[in-house]
N, C-alpha and C positions, 0 to 999 in steps of 0.2 A: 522474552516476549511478554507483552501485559496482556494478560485477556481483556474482551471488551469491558464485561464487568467489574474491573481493576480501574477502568478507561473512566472515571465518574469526572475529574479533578483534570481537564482537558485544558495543558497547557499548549500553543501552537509558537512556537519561535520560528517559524519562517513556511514555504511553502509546504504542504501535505498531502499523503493522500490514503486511502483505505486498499487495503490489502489482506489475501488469505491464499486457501488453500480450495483447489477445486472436487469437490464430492468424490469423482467418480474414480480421478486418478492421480491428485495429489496434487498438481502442476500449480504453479503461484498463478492468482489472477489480481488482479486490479479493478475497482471499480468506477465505471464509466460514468459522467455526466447523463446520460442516457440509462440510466437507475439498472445496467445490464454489469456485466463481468468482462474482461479481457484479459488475453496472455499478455499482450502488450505493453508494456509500461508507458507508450506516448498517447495509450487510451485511457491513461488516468482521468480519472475527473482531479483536479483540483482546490483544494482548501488553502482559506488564509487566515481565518477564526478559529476562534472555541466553537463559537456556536456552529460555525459550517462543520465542522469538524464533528462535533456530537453528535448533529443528522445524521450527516451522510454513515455514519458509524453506526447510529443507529438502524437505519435502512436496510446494510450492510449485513447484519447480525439477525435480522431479520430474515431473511432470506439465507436458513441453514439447512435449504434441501440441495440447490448450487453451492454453496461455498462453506467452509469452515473457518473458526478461528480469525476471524475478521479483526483488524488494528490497524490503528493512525500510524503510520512512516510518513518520514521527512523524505521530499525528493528536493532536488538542487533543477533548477531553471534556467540554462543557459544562456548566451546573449542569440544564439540562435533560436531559443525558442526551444531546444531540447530538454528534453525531460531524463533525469539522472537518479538515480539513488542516492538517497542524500545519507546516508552512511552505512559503512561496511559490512554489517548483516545485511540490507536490503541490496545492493550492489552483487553479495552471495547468492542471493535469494533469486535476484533476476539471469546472474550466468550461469548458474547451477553451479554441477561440483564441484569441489578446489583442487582437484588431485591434479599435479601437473600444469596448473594456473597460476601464474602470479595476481599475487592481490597488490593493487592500485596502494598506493599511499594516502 
């Protein structure tokens, strides 16, 4: 995991979004277009920049009384409009733990 402050040199190869950990009890959140948190993953806000990307990251890290550890992940876009993890930590990340799970290829 990069920390934000690692995060200066923001490359974006395809869709994004910000992502942590939540204060009180750890649970991954997602941040919202609506500058709030979600467990959700289809409540991501959305990036396709550097520059979106460094905001919304910005914002993000700001706000470390909700959330910890804030950082750009890739998600995948489907033709339905679904929102995916765009690789294999973050897909962990979103179904919790491996014991007993097969992981996706």
């Amino acid at each position: 995991m990069t920390s934000p402050l690692e995060q200066k040199k923001i490359k974006i190869a395809g869709p994004s979004m910000v992502t942590a950990n939540r204060t009180w009890d750890g649970a991954v959140i997602y941040r919202t277009a609506s500058h709030g948190w979600s467990a959700e993953l289809a409540d991501a806000a959305i990036v396709r920049t550097s520059d979106e990307a460094r905001a919304l990251l910005a914002e993000s890290a700001a706000d470390d009384v909700g959330a910890v550890g804030a950082y750009i992940a890739p998600v995948e876009i489907k033709n339905s409009g679904a929102i995916m993890p765009g690789n294999l930590r973050e897909h962990i990340r979103a179904e919790g733990v491996t014991i007993g799970r097969s992981i996706p290829a």
